[in-house]
Backbone bond lengths (Angstrom), bond angles and torsions (degrees), N, CA, C in turn:
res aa  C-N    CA-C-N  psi(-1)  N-CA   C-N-CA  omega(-1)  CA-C   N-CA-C  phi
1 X - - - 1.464 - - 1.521 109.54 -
2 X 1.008 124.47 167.77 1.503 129.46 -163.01 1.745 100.01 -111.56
3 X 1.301 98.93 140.24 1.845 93.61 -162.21 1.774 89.76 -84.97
4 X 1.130 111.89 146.08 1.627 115.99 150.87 1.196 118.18 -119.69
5 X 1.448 106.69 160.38 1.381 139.08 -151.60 1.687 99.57 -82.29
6 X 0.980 152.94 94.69 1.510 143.56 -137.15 1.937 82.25 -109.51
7 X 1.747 108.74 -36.54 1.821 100.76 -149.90 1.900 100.12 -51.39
8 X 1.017 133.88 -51.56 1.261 128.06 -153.63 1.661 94.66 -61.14
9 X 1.413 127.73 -28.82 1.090 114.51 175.86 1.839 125.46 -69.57
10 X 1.558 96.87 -49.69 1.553 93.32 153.22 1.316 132.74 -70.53
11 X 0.953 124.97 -0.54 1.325 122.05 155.16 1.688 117.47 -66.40
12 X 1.475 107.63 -46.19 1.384 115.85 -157.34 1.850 99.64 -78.48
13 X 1.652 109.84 -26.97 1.456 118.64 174.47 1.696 106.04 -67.39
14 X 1.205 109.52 -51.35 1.546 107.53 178.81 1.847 109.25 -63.50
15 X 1.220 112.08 -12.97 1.459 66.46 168.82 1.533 99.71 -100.96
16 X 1.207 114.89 -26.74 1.512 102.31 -178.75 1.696 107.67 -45.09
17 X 0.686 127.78 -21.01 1.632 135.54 -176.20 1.433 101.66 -73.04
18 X 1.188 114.31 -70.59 1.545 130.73 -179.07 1.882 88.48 -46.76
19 X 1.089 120.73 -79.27 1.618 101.96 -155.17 1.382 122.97 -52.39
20 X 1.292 107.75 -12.43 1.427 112.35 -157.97 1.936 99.36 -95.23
21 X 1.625 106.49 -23.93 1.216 83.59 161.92 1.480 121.17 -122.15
22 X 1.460 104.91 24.01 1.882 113.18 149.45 1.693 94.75 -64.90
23 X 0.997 132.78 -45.54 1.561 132.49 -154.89 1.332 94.29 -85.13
24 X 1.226 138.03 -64.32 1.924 135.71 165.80 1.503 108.88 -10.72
25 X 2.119 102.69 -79.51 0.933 99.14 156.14 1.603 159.02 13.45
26 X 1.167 97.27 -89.55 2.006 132.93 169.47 1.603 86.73 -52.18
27 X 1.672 125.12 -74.47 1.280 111.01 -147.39 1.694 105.16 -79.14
28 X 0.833 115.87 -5.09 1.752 130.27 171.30 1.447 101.02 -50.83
29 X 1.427 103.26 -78.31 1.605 122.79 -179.37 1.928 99.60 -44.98
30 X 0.939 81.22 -51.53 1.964 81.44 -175.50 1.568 111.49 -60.30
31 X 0.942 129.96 -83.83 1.767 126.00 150.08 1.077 122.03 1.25
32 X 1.440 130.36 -62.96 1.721 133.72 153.19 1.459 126.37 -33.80
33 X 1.313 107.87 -54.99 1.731 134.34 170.46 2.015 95.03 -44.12
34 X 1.090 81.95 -64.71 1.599 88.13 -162.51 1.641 103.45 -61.57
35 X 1.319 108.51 -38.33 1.690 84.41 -171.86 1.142 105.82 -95.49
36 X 1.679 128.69 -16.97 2.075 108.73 150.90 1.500 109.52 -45.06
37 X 1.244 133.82 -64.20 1.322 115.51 -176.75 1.302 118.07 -46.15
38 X 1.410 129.20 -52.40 1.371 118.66 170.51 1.218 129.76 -30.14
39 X 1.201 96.32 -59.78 1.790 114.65 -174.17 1.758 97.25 -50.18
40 X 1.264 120.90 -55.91 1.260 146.58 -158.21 1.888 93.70 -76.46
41 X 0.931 101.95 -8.87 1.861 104.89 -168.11 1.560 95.20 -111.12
42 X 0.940 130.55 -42.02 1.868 145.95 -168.48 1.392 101.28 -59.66
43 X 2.027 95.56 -53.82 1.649 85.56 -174.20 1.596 119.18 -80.18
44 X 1.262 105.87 -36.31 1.716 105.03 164.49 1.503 121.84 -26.91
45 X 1.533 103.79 -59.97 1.301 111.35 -175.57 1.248 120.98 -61.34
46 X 1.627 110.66 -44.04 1.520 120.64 161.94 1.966 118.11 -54.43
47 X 1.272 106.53 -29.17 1.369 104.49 152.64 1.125 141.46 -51.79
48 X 1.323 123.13 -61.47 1.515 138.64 150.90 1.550 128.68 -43.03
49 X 1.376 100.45 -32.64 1.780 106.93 -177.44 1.628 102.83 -151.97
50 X 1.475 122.47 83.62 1.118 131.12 149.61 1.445 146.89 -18.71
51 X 1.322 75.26 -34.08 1.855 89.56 176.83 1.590 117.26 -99.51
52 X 1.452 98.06 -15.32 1.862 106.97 179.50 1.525 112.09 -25.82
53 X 1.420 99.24 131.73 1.849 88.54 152.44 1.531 125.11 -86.25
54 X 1.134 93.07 -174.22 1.436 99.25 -179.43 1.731 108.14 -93.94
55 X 1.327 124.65 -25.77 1.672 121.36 160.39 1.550 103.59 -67.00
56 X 1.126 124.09 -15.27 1.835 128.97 -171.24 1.650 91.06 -87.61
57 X 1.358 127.80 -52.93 1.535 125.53 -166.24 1.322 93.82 -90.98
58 X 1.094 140.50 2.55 1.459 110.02 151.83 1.450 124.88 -128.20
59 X 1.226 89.38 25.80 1.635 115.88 162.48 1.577 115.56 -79.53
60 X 1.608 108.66 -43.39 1.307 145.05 179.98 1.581 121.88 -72.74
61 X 1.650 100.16 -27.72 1.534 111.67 -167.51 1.876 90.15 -100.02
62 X 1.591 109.63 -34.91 1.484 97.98 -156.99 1.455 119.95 91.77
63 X 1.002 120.30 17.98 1.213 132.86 -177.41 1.523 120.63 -135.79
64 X 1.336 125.90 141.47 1.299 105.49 176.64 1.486 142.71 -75.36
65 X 1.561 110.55 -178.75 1.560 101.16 -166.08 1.402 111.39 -80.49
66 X 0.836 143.57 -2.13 1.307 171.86 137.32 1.843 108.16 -0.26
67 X 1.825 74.89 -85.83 1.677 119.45 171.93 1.395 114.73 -23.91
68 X 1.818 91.95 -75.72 1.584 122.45 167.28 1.350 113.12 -40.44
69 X 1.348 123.20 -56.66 1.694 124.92 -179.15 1.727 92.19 -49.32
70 X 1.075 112.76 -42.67 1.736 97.18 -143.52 1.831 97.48 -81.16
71 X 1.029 115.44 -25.98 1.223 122.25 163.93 1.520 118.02 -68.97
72 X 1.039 123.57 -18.25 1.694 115.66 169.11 1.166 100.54 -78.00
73 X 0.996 126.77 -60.61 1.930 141.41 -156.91 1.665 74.71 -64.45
74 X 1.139 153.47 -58.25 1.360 138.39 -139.79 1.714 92.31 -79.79
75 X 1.343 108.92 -57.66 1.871 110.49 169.24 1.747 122.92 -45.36
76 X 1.574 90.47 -50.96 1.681 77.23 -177.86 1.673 95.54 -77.94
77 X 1.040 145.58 -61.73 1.585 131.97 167.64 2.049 112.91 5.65
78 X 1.081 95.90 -70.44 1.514 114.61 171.31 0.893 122.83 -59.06
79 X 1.134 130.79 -12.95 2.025 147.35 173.27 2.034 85.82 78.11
80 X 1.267 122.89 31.66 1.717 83.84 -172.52 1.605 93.32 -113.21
81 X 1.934 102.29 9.17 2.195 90.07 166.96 1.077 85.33 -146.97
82 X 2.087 110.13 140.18 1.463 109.74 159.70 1.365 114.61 -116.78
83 X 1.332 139.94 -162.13 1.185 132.43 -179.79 2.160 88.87 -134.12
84 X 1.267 87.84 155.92 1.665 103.52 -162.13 1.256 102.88 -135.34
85 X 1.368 122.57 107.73 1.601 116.92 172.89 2.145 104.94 87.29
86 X 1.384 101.55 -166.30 1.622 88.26 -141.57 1.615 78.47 -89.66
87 X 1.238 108.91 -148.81 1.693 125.49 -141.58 1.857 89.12 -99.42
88 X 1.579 111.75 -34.83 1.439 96.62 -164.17 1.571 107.85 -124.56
89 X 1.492 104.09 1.74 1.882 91.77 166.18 2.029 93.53 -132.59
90 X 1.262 110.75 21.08 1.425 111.99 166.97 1.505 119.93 -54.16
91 X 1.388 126.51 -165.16 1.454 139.07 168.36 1.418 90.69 -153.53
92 X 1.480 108.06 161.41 1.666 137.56 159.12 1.427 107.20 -89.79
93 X 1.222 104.33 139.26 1.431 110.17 173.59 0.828 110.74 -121.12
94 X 1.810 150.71 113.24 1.311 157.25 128.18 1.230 132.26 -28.84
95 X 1.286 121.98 99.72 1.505 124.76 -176.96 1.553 119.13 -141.13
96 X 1.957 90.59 111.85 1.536 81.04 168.71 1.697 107.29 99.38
97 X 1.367 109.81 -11.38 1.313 117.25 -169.69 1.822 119.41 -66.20
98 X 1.202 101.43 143.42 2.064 87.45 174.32 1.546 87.08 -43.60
99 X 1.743 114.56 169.76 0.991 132.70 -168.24 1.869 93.38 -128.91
100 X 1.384 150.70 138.86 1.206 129.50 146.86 1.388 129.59 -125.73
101 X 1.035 104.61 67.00 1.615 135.46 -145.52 1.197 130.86 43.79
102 X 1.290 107.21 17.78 1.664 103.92 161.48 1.636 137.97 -92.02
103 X 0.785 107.64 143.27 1.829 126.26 -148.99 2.191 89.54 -55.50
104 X 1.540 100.49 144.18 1.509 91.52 -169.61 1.671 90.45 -94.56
């Protein structure tokens, strides 16, 4: 059989390899971005309107309720949000939270 030259082919696979997880990468970093702002957007909103739900803040965020759940449990986790009173005439309470210049 006649030998072939395989390198130009691994070459041409490695980079396809390489870009695909320069590009993983990129959207990694992007994904992160977005759900610090969230997190960072949840409590704002919970600043402004105490009583918000959580189908209301992620009605508001564009994101699902899902999302929103997992970000409370991550706040109250942290002691920096509690909930006060029952499920449907309650408030959120903010305590202690990063601040990013918005009024407490």
């Amino acid at each position: 059989e006649p030998e072939v030259d395989a390198a130009p082919f691994v070459t041409y696979m490695l980079g396809v390899i390489e870009a695909a997880l320069l590009e993983y990468q990129a959207s990694v970093g992007r994904n992160v971005g977005i759900n610090v702002g969230i997190s960072q957007a949840v409590l704002d909103l919970i600043r402004r309107d105490p009583k918000i739900t959580a189908a209301r803040l992620a009605q508001r965020l564009e994101v699902s309720s899902r999302q929103v759940e997992r970000v409370i449990k991550s706040w109250r986790e942290q002691g920096v949000l509690a909930r006060e009173g029952s499920l449907k005439a309650g408030r959120w309470v903010v305590d202690g939270a990063p601040d990013q210049g918005g009024a407490r």
